[in-house]
SEVOSE-896495 format. One record per residue: x, y, z of N, C-alpha, C, O, CB in turn; residue number from 1; residue in one letter. Coordinates in Angstrom, 3 decimals, decimal comma, m for minus. Glycine has a CB too. Example, Ala and Ser with C-alpha at 12.3 -4.5 7.8 and 13.67 -1.06 7.14 Angstrom:
% SEVOSE-896495
((13,190 m5,690 7,800) (12,300 m4,500 7,800) (13,200 m3,300 7,800) (14,236 m3,319 8,465) (11,308 m4,473 9,046) 1 A)
((12,850 m2,250 7,080) (13,670 m1,060 7,140) (12,900 0,030 7,870) (13,409 1,138 8,039) (14,084 m0,598 5,725) 2 S)
***
This chain:
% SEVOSE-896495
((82,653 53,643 100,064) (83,373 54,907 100,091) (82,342 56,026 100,142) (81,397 55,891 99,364) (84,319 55,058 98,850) 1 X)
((82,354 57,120 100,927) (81,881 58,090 101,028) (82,131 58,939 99,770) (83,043 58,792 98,957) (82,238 58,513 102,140) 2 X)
((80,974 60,017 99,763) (80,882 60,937 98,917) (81,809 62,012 99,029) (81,764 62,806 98,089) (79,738 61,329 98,930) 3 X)
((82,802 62,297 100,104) (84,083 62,893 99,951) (85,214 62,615 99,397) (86,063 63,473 99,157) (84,416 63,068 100,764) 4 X)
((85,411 60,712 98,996) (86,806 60,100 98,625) (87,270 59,766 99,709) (86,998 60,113 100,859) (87,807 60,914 97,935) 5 X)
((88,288 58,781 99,122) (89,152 58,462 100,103) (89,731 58,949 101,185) (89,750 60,154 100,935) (89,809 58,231 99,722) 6 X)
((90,473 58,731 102,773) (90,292 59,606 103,430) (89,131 60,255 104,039) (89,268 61,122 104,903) (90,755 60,131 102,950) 7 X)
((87,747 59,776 103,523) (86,547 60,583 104,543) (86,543 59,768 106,292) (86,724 58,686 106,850) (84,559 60,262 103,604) 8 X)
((86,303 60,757 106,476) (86,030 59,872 108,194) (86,406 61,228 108,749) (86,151 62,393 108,443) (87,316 58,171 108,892) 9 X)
((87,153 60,583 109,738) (88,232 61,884 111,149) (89,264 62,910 110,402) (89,398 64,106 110,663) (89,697 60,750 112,492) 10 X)
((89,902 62,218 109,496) (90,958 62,873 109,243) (90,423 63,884 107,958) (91,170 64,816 107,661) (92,189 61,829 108,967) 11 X)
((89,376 63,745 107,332) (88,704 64,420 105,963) (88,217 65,917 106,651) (88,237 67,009 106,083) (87,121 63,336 105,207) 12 X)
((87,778 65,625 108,040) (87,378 67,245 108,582) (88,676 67,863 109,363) (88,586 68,978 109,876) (85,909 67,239 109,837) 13 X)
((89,672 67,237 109,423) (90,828 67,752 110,416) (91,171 69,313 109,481) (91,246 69,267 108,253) (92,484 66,372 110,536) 14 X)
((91,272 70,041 109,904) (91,767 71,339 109,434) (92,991 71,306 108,712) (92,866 71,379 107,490) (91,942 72,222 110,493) 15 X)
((93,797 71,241 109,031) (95,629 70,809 108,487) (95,826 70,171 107,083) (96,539 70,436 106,115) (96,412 69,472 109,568) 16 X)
((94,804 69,119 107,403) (94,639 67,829 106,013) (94,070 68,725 105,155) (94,655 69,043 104,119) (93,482 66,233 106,201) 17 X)
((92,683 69,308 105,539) (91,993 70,492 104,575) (92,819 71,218 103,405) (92,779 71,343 102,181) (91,554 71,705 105,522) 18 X)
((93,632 71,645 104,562) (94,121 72,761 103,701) (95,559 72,420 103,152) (96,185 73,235 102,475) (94,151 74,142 104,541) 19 X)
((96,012 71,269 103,451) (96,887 70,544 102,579) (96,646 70,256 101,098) (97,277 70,698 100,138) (97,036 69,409 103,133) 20 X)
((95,551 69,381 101,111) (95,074 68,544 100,391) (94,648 69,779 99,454) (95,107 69,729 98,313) (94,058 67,482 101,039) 21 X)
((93,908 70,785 99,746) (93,320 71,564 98,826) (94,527 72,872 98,219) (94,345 73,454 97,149) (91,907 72,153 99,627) 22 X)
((95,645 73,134 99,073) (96,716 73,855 98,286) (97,284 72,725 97,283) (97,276 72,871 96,061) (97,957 74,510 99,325) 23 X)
((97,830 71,464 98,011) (97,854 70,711 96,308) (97,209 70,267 95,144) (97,743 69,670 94,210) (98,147 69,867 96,258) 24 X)
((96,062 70,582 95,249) (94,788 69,916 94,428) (95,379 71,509 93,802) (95,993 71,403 92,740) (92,740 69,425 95,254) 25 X)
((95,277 72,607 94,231) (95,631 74,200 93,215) (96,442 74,195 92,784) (96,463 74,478 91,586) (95,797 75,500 93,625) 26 X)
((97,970 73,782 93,660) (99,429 73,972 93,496) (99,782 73,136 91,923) (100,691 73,476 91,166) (100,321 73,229 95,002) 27 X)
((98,962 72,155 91,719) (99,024 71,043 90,872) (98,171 71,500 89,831) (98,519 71,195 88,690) (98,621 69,707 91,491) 28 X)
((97,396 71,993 89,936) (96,519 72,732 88,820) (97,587 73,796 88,088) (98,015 73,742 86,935) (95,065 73,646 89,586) 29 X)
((97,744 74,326 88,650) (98,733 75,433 88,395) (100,014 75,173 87,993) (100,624 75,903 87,211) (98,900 76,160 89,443) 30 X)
((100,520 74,034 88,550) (102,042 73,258 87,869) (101,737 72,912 86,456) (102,268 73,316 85,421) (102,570 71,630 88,690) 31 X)
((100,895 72,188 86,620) (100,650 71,687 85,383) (100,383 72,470 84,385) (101,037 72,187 83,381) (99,800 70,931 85,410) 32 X)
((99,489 73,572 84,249) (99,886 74,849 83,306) (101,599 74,804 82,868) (102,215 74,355 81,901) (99,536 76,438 84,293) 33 X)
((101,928 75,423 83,957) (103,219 75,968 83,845) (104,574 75,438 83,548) (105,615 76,019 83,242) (103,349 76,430 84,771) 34 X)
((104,162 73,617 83,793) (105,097 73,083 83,218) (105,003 72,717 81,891) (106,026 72,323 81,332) (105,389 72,223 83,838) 35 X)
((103,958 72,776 81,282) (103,617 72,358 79,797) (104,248 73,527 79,349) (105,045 73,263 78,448) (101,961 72,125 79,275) 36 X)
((104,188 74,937 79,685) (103,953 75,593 78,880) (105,799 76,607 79,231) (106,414 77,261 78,389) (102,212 76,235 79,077) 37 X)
((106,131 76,417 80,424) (107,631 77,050 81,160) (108,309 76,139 81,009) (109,420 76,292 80,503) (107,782 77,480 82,706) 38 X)
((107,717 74,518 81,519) (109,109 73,907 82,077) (109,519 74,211 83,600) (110,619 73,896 84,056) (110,320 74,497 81,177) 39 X)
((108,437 74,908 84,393) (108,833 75,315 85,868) (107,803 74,486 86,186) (106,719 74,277 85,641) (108,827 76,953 86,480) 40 X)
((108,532 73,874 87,550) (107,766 72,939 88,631) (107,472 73,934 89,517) (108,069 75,001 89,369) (108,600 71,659 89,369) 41 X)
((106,559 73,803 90,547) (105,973 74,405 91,405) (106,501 75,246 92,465) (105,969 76,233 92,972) (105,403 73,667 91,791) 42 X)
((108,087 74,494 92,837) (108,752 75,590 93,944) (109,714 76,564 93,158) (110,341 77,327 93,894) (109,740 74,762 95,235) 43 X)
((109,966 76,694 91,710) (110,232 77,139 90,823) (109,089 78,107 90,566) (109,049 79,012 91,400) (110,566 76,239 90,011) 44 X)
((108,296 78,144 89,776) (107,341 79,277 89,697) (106,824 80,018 90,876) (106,087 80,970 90,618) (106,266 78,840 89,086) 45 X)
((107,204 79,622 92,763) (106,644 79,966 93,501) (108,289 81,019 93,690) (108,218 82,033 94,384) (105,852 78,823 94,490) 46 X)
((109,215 80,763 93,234) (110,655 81,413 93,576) (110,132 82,732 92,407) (110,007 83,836 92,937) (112,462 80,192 93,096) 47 X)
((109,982 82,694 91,646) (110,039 83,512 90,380) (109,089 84,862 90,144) (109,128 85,892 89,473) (109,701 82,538 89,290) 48 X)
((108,202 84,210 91,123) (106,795 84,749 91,184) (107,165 85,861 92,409) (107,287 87,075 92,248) (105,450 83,436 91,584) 49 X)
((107,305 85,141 93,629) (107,792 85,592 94,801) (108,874 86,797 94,114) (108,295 87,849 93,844) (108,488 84,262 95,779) 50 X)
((110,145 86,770 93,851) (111,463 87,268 93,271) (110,752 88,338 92,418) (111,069 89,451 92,839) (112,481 86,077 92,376) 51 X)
((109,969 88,400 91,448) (109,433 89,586 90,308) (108,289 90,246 91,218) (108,167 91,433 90,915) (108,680 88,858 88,584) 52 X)
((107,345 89,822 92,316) (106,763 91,014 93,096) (107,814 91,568 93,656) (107,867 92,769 93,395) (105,726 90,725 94,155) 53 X)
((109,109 90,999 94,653) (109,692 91,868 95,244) (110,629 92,728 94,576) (111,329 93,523 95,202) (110,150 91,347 96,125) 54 X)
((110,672 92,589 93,238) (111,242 93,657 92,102) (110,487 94,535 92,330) (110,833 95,392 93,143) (111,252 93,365 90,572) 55 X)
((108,935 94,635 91,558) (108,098 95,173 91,317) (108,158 96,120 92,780) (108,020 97,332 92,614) (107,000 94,262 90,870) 56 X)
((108,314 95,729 93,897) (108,145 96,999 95,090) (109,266 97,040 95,222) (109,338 96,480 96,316) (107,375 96,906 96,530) 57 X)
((110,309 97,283 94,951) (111,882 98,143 94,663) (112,492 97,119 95,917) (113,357 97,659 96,608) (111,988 100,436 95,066) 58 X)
((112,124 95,667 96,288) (113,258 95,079 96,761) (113,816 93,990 96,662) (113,313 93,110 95,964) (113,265 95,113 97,612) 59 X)
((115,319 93,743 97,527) (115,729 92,858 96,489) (116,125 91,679 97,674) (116,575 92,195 98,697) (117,072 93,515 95,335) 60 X)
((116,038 90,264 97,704) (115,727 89,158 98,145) (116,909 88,828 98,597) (117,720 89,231 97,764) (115,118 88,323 97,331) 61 X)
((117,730 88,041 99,925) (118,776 86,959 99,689) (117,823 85,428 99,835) (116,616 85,196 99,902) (120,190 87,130 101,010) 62 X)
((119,004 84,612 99,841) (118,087 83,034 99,633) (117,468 83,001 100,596) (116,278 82,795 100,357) (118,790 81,566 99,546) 63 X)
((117,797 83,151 102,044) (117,248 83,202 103,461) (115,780 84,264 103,554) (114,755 83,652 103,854) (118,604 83,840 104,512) 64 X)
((115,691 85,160 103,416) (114,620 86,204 102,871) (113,551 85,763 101,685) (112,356 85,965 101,902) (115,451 87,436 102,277) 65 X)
((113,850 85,329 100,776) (113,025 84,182 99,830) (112,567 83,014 100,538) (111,362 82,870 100,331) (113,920 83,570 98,654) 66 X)
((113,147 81,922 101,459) (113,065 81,192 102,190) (111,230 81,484 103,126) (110,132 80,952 102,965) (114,534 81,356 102,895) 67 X)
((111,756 82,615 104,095) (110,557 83,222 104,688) (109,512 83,719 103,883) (108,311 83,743 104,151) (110,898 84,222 105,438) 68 X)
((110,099 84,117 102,858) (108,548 85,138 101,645) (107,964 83,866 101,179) (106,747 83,812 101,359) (109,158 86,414 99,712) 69 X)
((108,449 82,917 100,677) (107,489 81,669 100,027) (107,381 80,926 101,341) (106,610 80,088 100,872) (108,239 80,587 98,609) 70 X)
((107,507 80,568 102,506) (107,445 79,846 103,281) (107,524 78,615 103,135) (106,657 77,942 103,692) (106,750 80,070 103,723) 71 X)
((108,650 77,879 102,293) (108,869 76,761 101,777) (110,221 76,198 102,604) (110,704 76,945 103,455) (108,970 76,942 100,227) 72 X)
((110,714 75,140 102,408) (111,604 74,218 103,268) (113,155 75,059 102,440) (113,447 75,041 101,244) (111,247 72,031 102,935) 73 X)
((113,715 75,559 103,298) (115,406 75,911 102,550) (115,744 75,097 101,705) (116,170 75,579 100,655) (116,712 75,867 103,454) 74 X)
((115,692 73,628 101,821) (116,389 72,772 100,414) (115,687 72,909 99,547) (116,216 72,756 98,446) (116,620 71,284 100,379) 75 X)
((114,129 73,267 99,560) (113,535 73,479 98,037) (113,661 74,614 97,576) (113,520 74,736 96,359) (112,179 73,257 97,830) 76 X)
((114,019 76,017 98,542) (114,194 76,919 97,753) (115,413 77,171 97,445) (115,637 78,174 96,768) (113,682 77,824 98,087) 77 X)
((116,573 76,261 97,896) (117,816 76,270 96,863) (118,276 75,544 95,832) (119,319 75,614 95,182) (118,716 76,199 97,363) 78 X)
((116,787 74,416 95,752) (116,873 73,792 94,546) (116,378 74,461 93,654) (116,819 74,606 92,514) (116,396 72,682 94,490) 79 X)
((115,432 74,910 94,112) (114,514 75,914 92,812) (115,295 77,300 92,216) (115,163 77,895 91,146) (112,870 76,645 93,594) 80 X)
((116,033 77,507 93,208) (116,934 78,962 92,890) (118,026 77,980 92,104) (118,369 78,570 91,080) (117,704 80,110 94,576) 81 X)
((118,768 76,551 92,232) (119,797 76,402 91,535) (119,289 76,078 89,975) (120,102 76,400 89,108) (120,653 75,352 92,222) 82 X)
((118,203 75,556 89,579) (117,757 75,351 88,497) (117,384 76,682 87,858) (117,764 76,987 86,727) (116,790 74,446 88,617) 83 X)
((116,677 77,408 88,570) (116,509 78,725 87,690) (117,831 79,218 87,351) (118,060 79,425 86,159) (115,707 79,917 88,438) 84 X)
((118,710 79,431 88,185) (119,831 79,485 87,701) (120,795 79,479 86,582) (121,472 80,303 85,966) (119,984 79,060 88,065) 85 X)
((120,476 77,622 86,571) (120,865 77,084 85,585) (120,397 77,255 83,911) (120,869 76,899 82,831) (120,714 76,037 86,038) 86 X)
((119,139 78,046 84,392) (118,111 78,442 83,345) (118,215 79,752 82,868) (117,462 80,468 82,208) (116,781 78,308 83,816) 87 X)
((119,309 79,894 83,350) (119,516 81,666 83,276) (118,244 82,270 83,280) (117,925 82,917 82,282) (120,291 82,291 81,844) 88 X)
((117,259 82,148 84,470) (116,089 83,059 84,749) (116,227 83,642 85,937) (115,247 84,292 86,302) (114,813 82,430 84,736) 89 X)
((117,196 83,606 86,693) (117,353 84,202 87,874) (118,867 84,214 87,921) (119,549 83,435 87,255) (116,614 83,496 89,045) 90 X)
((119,422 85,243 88,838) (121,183 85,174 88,586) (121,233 85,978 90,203) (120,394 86,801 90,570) (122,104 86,367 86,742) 91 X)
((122,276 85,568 90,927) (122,825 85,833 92,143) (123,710 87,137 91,675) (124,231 87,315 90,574) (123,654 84,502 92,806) 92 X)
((123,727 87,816 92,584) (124,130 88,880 92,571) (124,600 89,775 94,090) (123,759 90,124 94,918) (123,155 89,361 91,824) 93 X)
((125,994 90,024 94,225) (126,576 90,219 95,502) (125,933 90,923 96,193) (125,576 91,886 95,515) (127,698 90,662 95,543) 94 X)
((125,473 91,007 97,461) (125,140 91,582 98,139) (125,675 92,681 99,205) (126,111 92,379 100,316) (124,737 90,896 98,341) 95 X)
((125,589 93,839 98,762) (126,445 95,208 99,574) (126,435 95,196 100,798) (127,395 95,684 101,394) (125,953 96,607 99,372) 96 X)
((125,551 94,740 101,374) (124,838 94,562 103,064) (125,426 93,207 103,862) (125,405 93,207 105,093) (122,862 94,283 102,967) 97 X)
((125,771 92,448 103,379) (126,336 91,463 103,877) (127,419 90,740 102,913) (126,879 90,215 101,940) (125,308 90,662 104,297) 98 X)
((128,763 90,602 102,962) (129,495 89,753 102,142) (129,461 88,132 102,041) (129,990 87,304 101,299) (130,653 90,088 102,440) 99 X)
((128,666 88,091 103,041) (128,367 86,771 102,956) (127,569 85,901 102,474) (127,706 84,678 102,439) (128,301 86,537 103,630) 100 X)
((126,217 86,936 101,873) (125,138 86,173 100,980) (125,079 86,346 99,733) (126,091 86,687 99,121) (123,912 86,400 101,283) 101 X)
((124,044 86,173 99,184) (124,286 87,051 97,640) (122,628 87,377 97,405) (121,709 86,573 97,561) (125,147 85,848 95,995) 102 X)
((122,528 88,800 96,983) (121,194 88,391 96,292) (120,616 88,101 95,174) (121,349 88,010 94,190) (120,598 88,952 96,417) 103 X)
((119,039 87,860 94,996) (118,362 86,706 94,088) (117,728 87,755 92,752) (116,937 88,615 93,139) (116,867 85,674 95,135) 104 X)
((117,843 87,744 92,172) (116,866 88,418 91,039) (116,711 87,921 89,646) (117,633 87,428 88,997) (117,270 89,760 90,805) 105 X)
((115,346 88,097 89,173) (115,307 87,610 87,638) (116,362 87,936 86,555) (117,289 88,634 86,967) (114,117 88,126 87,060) 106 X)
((116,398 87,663 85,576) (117,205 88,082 84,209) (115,802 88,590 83,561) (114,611 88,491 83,854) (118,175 86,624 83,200) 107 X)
((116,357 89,018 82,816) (115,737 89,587 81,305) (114,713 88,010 81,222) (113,597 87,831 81,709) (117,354 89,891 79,583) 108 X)
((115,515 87,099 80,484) (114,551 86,317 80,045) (113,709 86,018 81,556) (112,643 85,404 81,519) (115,224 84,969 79,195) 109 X)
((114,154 86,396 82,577) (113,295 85,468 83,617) (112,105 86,627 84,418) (111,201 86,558 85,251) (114,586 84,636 84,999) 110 X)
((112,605 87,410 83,780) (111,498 88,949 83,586) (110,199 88,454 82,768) (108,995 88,499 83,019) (112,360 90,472 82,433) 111 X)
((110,727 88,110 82,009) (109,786 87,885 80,355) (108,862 87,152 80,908) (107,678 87,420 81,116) (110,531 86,960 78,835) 112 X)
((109,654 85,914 81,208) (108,400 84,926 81,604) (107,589 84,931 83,007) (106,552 84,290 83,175) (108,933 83,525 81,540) 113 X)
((108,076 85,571 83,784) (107,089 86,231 84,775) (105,801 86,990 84,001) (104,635 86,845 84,367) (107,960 87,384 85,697) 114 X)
((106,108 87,601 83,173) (105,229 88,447 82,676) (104,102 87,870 82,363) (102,941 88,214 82,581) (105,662 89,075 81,712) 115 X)
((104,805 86,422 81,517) (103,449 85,756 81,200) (102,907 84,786 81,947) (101,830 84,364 81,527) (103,441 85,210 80,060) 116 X)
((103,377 84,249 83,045) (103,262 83,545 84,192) (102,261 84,053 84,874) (101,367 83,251 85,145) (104,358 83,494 84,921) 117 X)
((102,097 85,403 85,325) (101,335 86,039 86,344) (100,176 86,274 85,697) (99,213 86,250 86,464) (101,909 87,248 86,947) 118 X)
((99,814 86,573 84,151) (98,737 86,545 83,984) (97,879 85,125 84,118) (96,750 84,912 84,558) (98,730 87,129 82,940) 119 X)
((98,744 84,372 83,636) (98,151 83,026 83,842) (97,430 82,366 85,045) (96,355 81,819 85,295) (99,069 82,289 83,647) 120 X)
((98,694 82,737 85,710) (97,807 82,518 87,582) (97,268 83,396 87,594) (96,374 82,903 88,282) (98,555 82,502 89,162) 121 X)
((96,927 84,414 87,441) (95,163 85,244 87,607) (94,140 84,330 87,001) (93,234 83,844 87,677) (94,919 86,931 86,596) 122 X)
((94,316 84,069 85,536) (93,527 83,434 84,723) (92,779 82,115 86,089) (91,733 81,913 86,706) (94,614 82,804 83,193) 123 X)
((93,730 81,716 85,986) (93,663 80,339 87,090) (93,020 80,739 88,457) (92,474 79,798 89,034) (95,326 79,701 87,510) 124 X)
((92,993 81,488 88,849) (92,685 82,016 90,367) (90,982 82,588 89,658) (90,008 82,178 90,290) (94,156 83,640 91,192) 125 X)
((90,749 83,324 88,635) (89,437 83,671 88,598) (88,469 82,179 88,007) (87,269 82,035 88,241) (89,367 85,106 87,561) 126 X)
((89,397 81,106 87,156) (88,342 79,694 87,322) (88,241 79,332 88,352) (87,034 79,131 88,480) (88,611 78,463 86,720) 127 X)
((88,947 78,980 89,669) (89,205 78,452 90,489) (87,774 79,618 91,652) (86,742 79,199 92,177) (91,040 78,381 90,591) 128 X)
((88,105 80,452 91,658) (86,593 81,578 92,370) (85,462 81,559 91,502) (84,442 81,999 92,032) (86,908 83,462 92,485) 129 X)
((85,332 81,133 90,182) (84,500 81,260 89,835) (83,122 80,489 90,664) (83,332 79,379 91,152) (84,868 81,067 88,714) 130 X)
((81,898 81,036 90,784) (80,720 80,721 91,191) (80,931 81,340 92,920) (80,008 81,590 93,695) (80,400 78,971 90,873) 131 X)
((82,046 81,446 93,129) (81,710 82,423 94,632) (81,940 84,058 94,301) (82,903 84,625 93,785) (83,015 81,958 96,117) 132 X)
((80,634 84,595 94,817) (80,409 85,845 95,264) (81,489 86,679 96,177) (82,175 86,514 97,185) (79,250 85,704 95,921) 133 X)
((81,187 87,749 95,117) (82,859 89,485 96,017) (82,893 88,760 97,411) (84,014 88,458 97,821) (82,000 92,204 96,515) 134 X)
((81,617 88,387 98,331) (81,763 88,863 99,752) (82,312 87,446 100,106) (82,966 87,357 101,145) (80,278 89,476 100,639) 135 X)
((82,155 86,561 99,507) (82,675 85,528 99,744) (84,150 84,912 99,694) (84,740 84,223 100,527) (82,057 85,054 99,204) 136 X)
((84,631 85,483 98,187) (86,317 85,635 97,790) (86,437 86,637 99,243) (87,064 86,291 100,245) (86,851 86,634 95,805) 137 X)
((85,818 87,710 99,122) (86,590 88,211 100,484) (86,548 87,774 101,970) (87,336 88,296 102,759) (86,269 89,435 100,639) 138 X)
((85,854 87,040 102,296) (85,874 86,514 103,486) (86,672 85,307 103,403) (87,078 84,874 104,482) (84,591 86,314 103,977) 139 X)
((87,017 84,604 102,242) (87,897 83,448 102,138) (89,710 83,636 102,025) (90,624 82,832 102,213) (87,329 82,741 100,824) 140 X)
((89,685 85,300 101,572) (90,667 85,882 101,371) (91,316 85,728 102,995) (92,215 85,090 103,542) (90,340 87,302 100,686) 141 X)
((90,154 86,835 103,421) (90,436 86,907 104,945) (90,650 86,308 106,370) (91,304 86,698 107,337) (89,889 87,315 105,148) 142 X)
((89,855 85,212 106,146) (90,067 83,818 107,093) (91,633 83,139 106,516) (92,439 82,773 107,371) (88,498 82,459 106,756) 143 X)
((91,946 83,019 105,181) (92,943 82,609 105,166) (94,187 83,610 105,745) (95,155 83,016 106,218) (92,966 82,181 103,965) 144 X)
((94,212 84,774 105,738) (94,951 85,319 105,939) (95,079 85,310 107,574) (96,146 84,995 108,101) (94,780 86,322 105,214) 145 X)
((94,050 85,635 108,262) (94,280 85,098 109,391) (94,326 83,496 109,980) (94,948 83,316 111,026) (93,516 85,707 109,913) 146 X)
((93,820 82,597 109,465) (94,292 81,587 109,796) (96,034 81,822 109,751) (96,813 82,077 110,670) (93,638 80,536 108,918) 147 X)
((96,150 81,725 109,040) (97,910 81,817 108,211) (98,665 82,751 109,759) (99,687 82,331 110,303) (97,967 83,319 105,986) 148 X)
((98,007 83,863 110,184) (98,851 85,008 111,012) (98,967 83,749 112,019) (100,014 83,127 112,197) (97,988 86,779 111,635) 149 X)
((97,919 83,508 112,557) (97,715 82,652 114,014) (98,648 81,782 113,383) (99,699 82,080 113,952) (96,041 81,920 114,614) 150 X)
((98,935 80,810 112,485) (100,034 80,114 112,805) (101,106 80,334 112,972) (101,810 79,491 113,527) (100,187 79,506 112,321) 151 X)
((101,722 81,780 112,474) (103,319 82,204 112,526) (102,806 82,296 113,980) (103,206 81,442 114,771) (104,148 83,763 111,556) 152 X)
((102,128 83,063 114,317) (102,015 83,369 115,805) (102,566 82,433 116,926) (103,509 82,630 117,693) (100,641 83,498 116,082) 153 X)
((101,744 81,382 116,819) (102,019 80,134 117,398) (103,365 79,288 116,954) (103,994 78,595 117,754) (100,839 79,357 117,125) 154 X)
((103,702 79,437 115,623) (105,167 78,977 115,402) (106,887 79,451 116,080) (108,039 79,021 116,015) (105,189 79,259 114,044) 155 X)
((105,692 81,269 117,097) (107,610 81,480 117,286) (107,707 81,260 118,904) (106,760 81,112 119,676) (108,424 83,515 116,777) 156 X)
((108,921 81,276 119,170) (109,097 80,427 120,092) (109,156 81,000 121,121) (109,646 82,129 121,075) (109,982 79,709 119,971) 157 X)
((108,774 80,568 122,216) (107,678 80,850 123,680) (108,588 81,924 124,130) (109,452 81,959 123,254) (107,404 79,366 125,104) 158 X)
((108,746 82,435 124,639) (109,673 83,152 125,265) (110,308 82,593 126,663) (109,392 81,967 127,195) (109,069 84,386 125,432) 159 X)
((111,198 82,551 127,303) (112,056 81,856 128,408) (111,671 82,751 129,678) (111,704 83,981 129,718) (113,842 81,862 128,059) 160 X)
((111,336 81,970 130,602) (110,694 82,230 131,978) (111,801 82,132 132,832) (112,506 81,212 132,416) (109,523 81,225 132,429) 161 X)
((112,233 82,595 133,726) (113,250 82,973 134,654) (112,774 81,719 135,643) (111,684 81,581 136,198) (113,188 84,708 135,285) 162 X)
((114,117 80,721 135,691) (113,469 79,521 136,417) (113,375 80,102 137,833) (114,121 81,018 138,178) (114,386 78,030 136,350) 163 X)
((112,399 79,536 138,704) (112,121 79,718 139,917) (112,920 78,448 141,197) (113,222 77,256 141,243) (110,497 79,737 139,794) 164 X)
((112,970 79,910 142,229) (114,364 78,673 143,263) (113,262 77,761 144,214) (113,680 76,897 144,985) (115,888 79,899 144,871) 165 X)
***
């Protein structure tokens, strides 16, 4: 076995796997906090987290709109919204703009524990940078962020060419 682990070869430098492998190696770092200490699994604290910034800038979410902000699969973010739910940390609430959806927002208690949630993932995000340098967090900031654009980019769909006679 190579000095990378299991998986070294072709598929250990593929880009995709990279950055799979290394959001769950964090995602899991970070669950694990949060479930010892919340009781929230990972697409749960990513709903909650997501839901209390878009408080914090005066807006307010439906499930479909949460869906796109966490960029997670619709059945996990209506599992994660039905358990918070159930947790009375988040509560649906009608939506004026459309009668047909509802929107998403914390409770009181699901306020609270955001509060202490978010410091935590800082906590976690400055071990996790620790030993890389400002210019470095920022260039890692920034490649991810554009990596990330180029894929929505490439994810929407081609536009339709006027068939030829």
């Amino acid at each position: 076995m190579s000095e990378d682990g299991p998986g070294a070869g072709e598929l250990a430098g593929f880009l995709p796997y990279q950055l799979s492998v290394t959001s769950n190696a964090v995602s899991s770092l970070i669950a694990e906090r949060y479930r010892k200490r919340f009781g929230l699994k990972i697409p749960e604290w990513r709903v909650m987290a997501v839901l209390g910034d878009a408080e914090a800038a005066g807006r307010e979410l439906t499930q479909r709109s949460l869906t796109a902000a966490t960029v997670m699969d619709k059945v996990a973010v209506n599992r994660a919204a039905r358990v918070l739910e159930e947790r009375g940390l988040i509560a649906r609430v009608p939506n004026p703009g459309d009668g047909r959806s509802h929107l998403l927002a914390l409770t009181a208690e699901g306020r609270a524990i955001h509060a202490e949630v978010m410091p935590l993932a800082r906590a976690t995000e400055r071990e996790l940078l620790e030993g890389f340098g400002g210019a470095e967090e920022a260039d890692l900031r920034n490649l991810l962020a554009r990596l990330r654009a180029r894929a929505m980019r490439l994810a929407e769909p081609a536009p339709e060419w006027p068939e030829q006679d």
